[in-house]
C-alpha positions as CSV (number, residue, x, y, z in Angstrom):
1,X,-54.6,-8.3,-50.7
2,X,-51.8,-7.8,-48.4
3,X,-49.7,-10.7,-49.8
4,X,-49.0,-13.6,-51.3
5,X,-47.5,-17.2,-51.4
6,X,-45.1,-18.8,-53.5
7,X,-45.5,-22.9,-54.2
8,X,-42.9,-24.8,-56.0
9,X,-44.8,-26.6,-59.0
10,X,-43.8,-30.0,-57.5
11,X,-45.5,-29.5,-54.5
12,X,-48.6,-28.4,-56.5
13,X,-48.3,-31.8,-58.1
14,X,-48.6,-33.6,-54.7
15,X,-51.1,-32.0,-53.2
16,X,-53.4,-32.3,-56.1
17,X,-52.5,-36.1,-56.2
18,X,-53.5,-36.1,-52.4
19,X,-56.5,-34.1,-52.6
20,X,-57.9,-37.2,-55.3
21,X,-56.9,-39.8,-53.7
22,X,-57.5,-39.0,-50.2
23,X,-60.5,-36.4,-50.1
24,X,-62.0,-37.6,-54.0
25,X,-62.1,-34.2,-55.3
26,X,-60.5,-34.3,-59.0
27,X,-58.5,-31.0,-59.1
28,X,-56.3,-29.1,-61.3
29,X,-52.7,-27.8,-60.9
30,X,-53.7,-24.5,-59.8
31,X,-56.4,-25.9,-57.1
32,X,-53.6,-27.8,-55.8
33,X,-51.6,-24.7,-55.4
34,X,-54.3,-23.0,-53.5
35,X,-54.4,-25.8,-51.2
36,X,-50.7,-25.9,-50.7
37,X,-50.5,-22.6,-50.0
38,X,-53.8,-22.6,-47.3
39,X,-52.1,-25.9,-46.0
40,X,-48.7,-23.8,-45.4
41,X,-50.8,-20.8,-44.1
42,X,-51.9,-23.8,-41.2
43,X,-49.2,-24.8,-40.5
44,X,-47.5,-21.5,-39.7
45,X,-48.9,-18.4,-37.9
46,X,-52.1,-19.4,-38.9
47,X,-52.3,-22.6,-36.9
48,X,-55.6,-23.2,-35.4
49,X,-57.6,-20.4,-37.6
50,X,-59.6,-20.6,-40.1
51,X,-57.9,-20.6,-43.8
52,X,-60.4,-20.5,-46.7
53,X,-59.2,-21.8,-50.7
54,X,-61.3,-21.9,-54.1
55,X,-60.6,-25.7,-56.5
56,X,-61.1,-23.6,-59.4
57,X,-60.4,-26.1,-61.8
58,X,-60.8,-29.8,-62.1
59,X,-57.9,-32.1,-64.1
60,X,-59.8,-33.0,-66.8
61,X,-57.2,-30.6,-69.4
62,X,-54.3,-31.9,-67.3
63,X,-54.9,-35.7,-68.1
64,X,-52.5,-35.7,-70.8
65,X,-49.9,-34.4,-68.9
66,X,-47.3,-34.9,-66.1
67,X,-49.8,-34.2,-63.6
68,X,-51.7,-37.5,-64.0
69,X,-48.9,-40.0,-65.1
């Protein structure tokens, strides 16, 4: 590892709301994270490379909170 990325827990929220409704995939908070962050990566110095993520989760445990309201 020779860093790391910090996401703000709202924008964890959107892009796991995004990555249902637009790609289907039924993630958790952290997935959405990991996206987020590979999404930054993108769109930074990493623009036009190749950015790899893990969904490690789905939202089933989140259903019965903010994540899914």
């Amino acid at each position: 590892m020779d860093g790391f990325l910090t996401v703000s827990g709202k924008r964890a929220r959107e892009v796991t709301r995004a990555l249902a409704r637009e790609e289907g995939i039924f993630a958790g908070f952290s997935s959405g994270a990991n996206v987020a962050s590979a999404l930054d990566l993108l769109a930074g110095d990493m623009r036009g490379q190749t950015v790899a993520t893990v969904i490690n989760d789905t939202g089933l445990k989140y259903l019965s909170t903010d994540l899914w309201d």
